[in-house]
N, C-alpha and C positions, 0 to 999 in steps of 0.2 A: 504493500500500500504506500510507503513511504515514496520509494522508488516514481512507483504510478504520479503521486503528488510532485515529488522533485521534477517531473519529465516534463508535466504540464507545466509548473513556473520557467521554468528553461525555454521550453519552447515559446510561451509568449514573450521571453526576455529575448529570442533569438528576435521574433515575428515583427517585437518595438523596435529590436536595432537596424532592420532591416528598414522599417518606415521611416522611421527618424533619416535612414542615410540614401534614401530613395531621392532620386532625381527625374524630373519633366512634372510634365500634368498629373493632377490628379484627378483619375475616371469620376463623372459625377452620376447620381442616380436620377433619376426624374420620380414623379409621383405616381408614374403607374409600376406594376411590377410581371416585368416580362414572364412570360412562363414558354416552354418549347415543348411542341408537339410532333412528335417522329412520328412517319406511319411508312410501310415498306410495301411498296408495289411489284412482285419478282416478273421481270421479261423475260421469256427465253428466245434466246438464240441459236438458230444449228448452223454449223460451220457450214459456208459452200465448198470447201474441199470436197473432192470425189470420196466415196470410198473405196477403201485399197480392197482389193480380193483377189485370192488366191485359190485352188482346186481345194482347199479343204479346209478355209478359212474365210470367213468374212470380219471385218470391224468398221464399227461406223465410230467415227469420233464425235461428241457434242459437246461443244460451248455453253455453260450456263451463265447469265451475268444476273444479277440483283440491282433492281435501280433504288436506291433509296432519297427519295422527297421530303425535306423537311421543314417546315410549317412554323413559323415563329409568331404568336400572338402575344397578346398583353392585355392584362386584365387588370383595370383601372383598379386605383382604392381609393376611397373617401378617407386622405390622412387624416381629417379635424374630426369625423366620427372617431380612428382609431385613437386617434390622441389624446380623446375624453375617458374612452374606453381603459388607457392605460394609467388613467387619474384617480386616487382615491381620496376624495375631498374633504376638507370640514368644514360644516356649515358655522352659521355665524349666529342663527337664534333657535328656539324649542318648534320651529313648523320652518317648511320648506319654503325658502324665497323664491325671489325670482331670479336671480343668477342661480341660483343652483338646481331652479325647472328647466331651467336653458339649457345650464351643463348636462344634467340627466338626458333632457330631449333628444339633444345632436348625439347620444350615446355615452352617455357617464355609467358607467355599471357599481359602482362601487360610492360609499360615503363611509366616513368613520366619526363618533359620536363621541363627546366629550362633557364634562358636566355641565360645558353653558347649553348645551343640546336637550339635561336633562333635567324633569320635575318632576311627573307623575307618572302611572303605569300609563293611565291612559290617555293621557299625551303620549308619550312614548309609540304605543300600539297606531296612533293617527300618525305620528312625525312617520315611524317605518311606512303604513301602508299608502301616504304622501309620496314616500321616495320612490316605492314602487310602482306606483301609478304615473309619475311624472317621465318613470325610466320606460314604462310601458314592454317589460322584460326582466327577466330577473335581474337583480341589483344584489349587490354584497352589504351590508352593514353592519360594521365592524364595533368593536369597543375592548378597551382593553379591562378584561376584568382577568386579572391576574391573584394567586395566593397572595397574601399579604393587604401593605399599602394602598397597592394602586387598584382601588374600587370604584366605575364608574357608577356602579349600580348598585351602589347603595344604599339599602330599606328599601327597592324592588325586588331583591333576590334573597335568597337562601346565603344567610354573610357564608365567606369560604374560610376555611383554616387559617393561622397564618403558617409561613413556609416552617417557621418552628414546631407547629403543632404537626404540619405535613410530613416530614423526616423522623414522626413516630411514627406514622401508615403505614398498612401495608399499598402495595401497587392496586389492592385490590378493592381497598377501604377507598382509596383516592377517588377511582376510576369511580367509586358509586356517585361519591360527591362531586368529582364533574358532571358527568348525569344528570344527577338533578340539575344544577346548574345551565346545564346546555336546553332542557326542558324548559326552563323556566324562562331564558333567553330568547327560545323559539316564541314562547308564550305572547312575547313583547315586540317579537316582529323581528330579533337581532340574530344574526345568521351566522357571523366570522367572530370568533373568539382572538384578540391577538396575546396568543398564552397559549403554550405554557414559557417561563423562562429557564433557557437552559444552560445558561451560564454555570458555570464551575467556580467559583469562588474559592481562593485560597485563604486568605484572610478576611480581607473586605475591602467595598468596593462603595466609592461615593454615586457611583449610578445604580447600582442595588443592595441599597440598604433595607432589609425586611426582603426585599423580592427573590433572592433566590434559593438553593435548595441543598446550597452545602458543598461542601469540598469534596465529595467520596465520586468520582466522574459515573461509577455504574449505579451507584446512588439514583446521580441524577438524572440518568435516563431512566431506570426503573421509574420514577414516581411522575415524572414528564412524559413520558410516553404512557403510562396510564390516567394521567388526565387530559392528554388528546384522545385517548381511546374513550373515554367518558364520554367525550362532547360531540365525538363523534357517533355514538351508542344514539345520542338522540338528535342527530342532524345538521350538527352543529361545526364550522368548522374551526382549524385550529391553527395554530400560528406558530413557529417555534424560532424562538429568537435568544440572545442577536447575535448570528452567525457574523464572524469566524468564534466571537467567544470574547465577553468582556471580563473575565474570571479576574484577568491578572491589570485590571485596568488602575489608572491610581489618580485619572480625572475622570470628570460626569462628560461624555459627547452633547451634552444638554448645553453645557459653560463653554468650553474651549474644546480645543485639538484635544484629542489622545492618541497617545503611543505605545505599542505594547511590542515590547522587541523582549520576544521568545523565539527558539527556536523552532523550526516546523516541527520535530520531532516532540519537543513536550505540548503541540496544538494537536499534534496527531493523536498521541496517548492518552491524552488528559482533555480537553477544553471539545477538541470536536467528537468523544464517546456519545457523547447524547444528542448529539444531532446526527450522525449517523445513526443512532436504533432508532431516533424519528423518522429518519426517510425511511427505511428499511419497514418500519410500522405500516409505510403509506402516506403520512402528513402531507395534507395538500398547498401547505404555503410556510415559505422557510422566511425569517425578516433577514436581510441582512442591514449591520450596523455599521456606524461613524468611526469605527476605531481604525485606524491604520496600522498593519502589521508589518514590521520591517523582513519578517522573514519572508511574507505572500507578495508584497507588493513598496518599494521602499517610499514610492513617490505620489499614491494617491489612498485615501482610505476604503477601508471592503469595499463600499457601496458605490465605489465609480470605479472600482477594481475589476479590469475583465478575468482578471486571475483570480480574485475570489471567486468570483459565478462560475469559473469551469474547474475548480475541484471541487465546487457542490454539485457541477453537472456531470463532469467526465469522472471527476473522483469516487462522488458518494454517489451517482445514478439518480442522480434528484429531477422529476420531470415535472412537478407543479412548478406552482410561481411563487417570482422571487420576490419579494416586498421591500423595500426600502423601508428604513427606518424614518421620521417627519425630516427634512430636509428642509424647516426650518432650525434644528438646532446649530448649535455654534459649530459643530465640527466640520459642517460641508458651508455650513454658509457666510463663512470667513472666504472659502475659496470663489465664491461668486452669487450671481443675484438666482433668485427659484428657478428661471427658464431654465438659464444655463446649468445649474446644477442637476437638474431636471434631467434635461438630452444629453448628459454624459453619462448619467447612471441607466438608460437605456440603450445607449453605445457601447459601456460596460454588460448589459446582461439583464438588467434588472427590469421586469415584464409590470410592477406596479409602484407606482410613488405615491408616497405621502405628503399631502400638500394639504394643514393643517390650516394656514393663510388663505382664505375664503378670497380676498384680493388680488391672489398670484394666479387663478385659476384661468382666467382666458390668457394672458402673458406667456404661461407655459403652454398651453395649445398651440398658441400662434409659431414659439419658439421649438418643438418638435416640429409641425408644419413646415417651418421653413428648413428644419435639419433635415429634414428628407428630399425637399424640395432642392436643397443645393447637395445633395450625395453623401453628409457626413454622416446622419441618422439611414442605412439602408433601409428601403420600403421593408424587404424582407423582415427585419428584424423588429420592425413596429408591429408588423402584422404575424408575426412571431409571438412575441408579447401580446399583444389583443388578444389571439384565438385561447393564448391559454388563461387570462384573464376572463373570459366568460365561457371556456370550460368549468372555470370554478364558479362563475352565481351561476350557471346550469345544475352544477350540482349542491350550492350554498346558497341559492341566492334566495330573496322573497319573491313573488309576487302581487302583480294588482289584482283584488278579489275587490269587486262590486258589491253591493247588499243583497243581490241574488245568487251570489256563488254559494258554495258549499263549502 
């Protein structure tokens, strides 16, 4: 595994020195995306040569030749549908505005809820069935209710352990109380859980303090992967974060930069054990995080890191989507404004952003739009991210129910 992991950072450091030292044009994409259609027409041909014959042989010789035609079309995309598609928003009051009917309408599949979002169950149960109806399709609606702290839904739900009380459970005790939990969730309209947290902590950690699940790494996939498997038990999806591993982190991505210069070898044994039995479990959406690892990547943090995304892709076989952690925090948004931070982390890998700033929402559309439209953001790769982005509210999302539904 290591080897596998070393091959890929290598070869993107081969793949960057090679761009970086590249000379002439750079090929640009347009907004449609070509696709190529082969089809094989066989001709035959027979030689006009005579045939040779002899008193007690005859042979005829033939010619076959194969003409192959091939067909090149192109099959437009609606970039500013996919670019909503790959947004997951936050709204700004307790019921859906009107910037964010708009964003839904052109294709927003996704919103995530926060506590200016919440007050009652049933506001709650209107604000979802608003989103869904506005999105006219499944929609994702997200919140992070995690062990511990971080409770958005608070005195709406079943309160959850804290991660102290959690690392006395068993996996099995957990998995109930996700459960309920995911139930109770669904009850209110909310469909993506962003939990569990699978950090590894060795001491402690000023970005999870209460939230995580303890130093023992099999620990914390045992009890992390049974509280995805709870939420999953009742429909609910699940989120496992924050990939590469803020265990050994010793600022908040929330305040400033962080750096975590560990070896790959102690991310491999230690920090990614529980996110690898997550993928392996199934989990349908990995977050990746703000922290920059000098051994993954020396020069961008995970989450605009194309070399994080392909040892959760090529490494661990991870085929859900990859979430971004809110891309307003300090740690990417030091390096530039939403858009742009936005279309690097989808030039990087990353199939859904967090965009927490209700204001930055059409700025980043417009700025994917044009990344593709001048060839940095490939069509492929947006539309890459969209499809798997609404595989998942295909299988998480809500729906619009009218008063005559069932």
């Amino acid at each position: 595994m290591i080897r596998l992991l070393c091959s890929i950072i290598a070869a993107s450091l081969v793949v960057a020195a090679c761009s970086d030292g590249a000379t002439g044009a750079v090929p640009t994409t347009s907004t449609t995306l070509p696709t190529s259609t082969t089809t094989s027409r066989p001709a035959t041909t027979t030689s006009d040569a005579p045939a040779t014959t002899t008193s007690t042989t005859t042979t005829t010789t033939t010619t076959t030749t194969t003409t192959t035609t091939t067909t090149t079309t192109t099959m437009p995309i609606d970039a500013t549908r996919l670019a909503r598609t790959v947004l997951m928003v936050g709204m700004p009051l307790t019921y859906v505005d009107e910037s964010t009917t708009a964003h839904l309408t052109g294709g927003g599949r996704s919103v995530v809820l926060f506590s200016r979002n919440i007050s009652t169950a049933d506001q709650v149960r209107t604000l979802s069935s608003d989103v869904a109806c506005a999105a006219n399709a499944p929609v994702l609606i997200a919140v992070d209710q995690e062990l511990g702290p971080v409770s958005r839904l608070t005195g709406l739900v079943t309160p959850l352990p804290s991660t102290t009380e959690a690392r006395d459970m068993t996996p099995d005790e957990l998995r109930e109380v996700a459960a309920t939990l995911g139930s109770e969730m669904l009850a209110l309209g909310l469909t993506l859980d962003l939990a569990p947290v699978l950090d590894v902590v060795r001491e402690s950690s000023p970005a999870l303090n209460g939230r995580h699940l303890g130093s023992d790494p099999q620990a914390v996939a045992d009890l992390g992967t049974a509280f995805a498997a709870g939420l999953a038990d009742a429909g609910v999806g699940a989120v496992a974060k924050h990939f590469p591993g803020l265990g050994l982190a010793t600022t908040d991505p929330h305040d400033r930069t962080t750096i975590i210069d560990a070896p790959l070898e102690e991310l491999l044994e230690v920090d990614w054990v529980p996110f690898r039995a997550a993928v392996d479990a199934g989990i349908p959406a990995v977050m990746v995080g703000h922290a920059l690892f000098t051994a993954i990547d020396p020069d961008r943090p995970a989450s605009l890191s194309p070399r994080a995304y392909e040892i959760l892709r090529a490494g661990f076989g991870f085929e859900g989507v990859a979430i971004t952690d809110s891309i307003a925090m300090a740690a990417v948004s030091a390096l530039g404004i939403p858009p742009e931070i936005a279309v690097e982390a989808l030039v990087a890998g990353a199939d859904l952003i967090i965009s927490v700033d209700w204001s930055q929402t059409e700025p980043i559309v417009a700025a994917v739009v044009a990344a593709v439209e001048s060839g940095r953001l490939p069509a492929h790769r947006l539309v890459e991210a969209a499809g798997r982005v609404e595989e998942l509210s295909r299988n998480h999302g809500i729906e619009c129910r009218t008063a005559g539904d069932s």
